[in-house]
C-alpha positions in Angstrom: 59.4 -17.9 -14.4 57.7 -16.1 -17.4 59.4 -12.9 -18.7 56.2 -10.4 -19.2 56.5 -7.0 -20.9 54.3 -4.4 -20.0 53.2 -2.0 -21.9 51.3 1.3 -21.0 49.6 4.3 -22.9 49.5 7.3 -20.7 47.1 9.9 -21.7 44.1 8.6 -20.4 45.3 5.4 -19.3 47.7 6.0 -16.6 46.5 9.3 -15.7 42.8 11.6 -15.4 43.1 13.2 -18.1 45.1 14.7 -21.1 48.3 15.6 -20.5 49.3 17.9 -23.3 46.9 20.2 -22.6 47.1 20.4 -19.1 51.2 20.7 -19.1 51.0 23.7 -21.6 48.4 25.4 -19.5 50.4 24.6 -16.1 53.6 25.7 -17.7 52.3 28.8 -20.0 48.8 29.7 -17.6 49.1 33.7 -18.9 48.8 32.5 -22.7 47.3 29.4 -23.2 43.6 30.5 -23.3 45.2 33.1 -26.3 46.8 30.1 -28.1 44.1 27.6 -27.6 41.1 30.0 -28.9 43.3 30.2 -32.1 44.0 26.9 -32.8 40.1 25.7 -32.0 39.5 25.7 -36.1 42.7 23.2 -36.5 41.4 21.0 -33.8 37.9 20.8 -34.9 39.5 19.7 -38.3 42.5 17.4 -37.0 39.0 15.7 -35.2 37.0 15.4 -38.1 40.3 13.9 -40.2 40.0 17.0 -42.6 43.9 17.7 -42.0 46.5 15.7 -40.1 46.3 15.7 -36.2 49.9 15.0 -35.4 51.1 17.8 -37.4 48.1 20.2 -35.6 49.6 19.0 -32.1 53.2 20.0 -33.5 52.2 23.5 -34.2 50.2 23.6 -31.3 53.4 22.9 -28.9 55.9 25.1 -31.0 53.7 28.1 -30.5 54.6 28.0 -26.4 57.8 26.1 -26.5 59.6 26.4 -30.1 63.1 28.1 -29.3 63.4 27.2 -25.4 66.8 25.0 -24.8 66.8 21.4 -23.3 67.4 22.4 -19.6 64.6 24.7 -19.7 61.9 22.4 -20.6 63.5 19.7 -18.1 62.6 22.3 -15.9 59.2 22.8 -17.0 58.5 19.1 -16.9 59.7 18.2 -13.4 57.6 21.3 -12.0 54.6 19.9 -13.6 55.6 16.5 -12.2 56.0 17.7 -9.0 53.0 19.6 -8.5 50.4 17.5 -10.6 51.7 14.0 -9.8 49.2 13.0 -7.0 46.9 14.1 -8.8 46.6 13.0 -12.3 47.9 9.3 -11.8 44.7 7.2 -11.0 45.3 5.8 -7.6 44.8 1.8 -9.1 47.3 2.9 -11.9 50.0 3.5 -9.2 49.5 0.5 -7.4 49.8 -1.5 -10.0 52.9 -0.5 -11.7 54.7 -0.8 -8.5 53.8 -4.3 -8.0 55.5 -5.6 -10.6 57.9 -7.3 -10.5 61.5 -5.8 -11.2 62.0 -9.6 -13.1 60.0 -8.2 -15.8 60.0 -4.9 -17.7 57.5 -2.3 -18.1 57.4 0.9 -20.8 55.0 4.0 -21.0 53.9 4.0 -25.2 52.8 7.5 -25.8 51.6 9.8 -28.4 52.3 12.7 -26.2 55.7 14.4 -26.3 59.1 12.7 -24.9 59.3 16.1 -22.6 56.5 16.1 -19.8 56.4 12.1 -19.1 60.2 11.7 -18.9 60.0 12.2 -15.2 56.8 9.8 -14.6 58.8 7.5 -16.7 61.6 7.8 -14.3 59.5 7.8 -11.0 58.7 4.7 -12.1 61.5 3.2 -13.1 60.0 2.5 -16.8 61.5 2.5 -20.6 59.6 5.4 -22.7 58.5 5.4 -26.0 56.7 8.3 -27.6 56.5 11.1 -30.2 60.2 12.7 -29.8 60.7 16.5 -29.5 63.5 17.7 -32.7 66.4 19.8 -31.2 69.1 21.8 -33.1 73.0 21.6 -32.8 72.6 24.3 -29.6 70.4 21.7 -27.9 67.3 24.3 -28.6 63.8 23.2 -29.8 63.4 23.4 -33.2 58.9 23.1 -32.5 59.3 19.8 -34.7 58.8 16.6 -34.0 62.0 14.0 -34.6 59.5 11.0 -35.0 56.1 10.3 -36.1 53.3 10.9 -34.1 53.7 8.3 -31.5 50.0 6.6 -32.4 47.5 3.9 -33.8 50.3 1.4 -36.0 53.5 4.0 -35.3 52.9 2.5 -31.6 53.1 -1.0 -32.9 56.4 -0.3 -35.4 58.2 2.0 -32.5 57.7 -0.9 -30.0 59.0 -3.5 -32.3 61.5 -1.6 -33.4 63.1 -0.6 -29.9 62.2 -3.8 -27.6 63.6 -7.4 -29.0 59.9 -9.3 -28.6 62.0 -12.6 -28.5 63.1 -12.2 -25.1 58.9 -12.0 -23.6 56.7 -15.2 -22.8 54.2 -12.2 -22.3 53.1 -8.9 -23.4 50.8 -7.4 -21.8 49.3 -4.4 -23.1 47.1 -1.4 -21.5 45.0 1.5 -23.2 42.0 3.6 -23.4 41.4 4.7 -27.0 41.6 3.7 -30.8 44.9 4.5 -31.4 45.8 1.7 -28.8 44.5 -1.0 -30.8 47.9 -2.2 -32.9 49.4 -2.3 -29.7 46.6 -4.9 -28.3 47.1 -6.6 -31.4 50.5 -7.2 -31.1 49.9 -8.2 -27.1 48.7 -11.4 -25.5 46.8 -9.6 -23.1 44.9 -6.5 -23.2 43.6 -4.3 -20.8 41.2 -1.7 -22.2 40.6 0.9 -19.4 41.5 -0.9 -16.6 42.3 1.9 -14.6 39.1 4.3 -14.5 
């Protein structure tokens, strides 16, 4: 029997639509227009590649959630699972990852934060690798990142550097934008939208 390895991108993949914008408005609703109105020059921007996008979404998140501990953010991110699973997962999305196969392994490859898709991660049973959140000695959030931004070739080095390749006769590999492509590369199967 063939050992596959599946890999998914989330935002936009697996889900409706973009999670880190839609967590920080679930989680910080009386805010979030106030913040997002004052970042709309950095995004414009981050979109046009005048300045670094990563370190735009970085600031972005640190200006709701810089100084709240572990525990409270765990918090955040299973209320947002629990009331937004349903619907942001597209239905085919669902489906599919539970029929495969416990034989093989499956991982969620994300440039959002490590935070809000730990618990889809876990729902479904599957490895995580994405842009890591930066904590301090008291287990508080520092608003850094601990890792690159999670995207385009940092996909491709994060996956080779945390799964051994050597133990797949398959990788199979699904996303929706650019900054999936290294990761099709690297895959001998890719699914581009597959899901919407």
């Amino acid at each position: 029997m063939n050992r596959k390895l599946y890999l998914f991108d989330f935002d936009g993949t697996l889900t409706k639509k973009d999670t880190l914008f839609d967590f920080l408005k679930f989680s910080f609703s009386e805010t979030y227009k106030s913040n997002y109105l004052l970042f709309l020059p950095l995004f414009f921007c981050a979109k046009l590649k005048l300045i670094d996008g990563g370190k735009v979404k970085e600031k972005f998140i640190a200006k709701f959630m810089k100084g709240l501990s572990s525990s409270e953010i765990d918090l955040l991110a299973q209320n947002y699972f629990n009331h937004n699973f349903s619907t942001l997962i597209h239905p085919k999305a669902d489906d599919y990852i539970k029929s495969i196969n416990n034989y093989h392994d499956k991982f969620i490859v994300s440039a959002s934060i490590d935070f809000w898709i730990k618990p889809f991660a876990e729902y479904y049973g599957m490895g995580l690798i994405s842009t890591q959140a930066q904590f301090d000695e008291k287990n508080v959030f520092t608003g850094r990142f601990a890792s690159k931004n999670c995207n385009h070739q940092e996909k491709k080095n994060r996956i080779e550097k945390e799964i051994d390749l050597t133990f797949y006769d398959e990788i199979l590999a699904f996303g929706d934008t650019k900054g999936d492509e290294a990761m099709f590369l690297m895959s001998t199967k890719s699914y581009y939208r597959e899901f919407n």
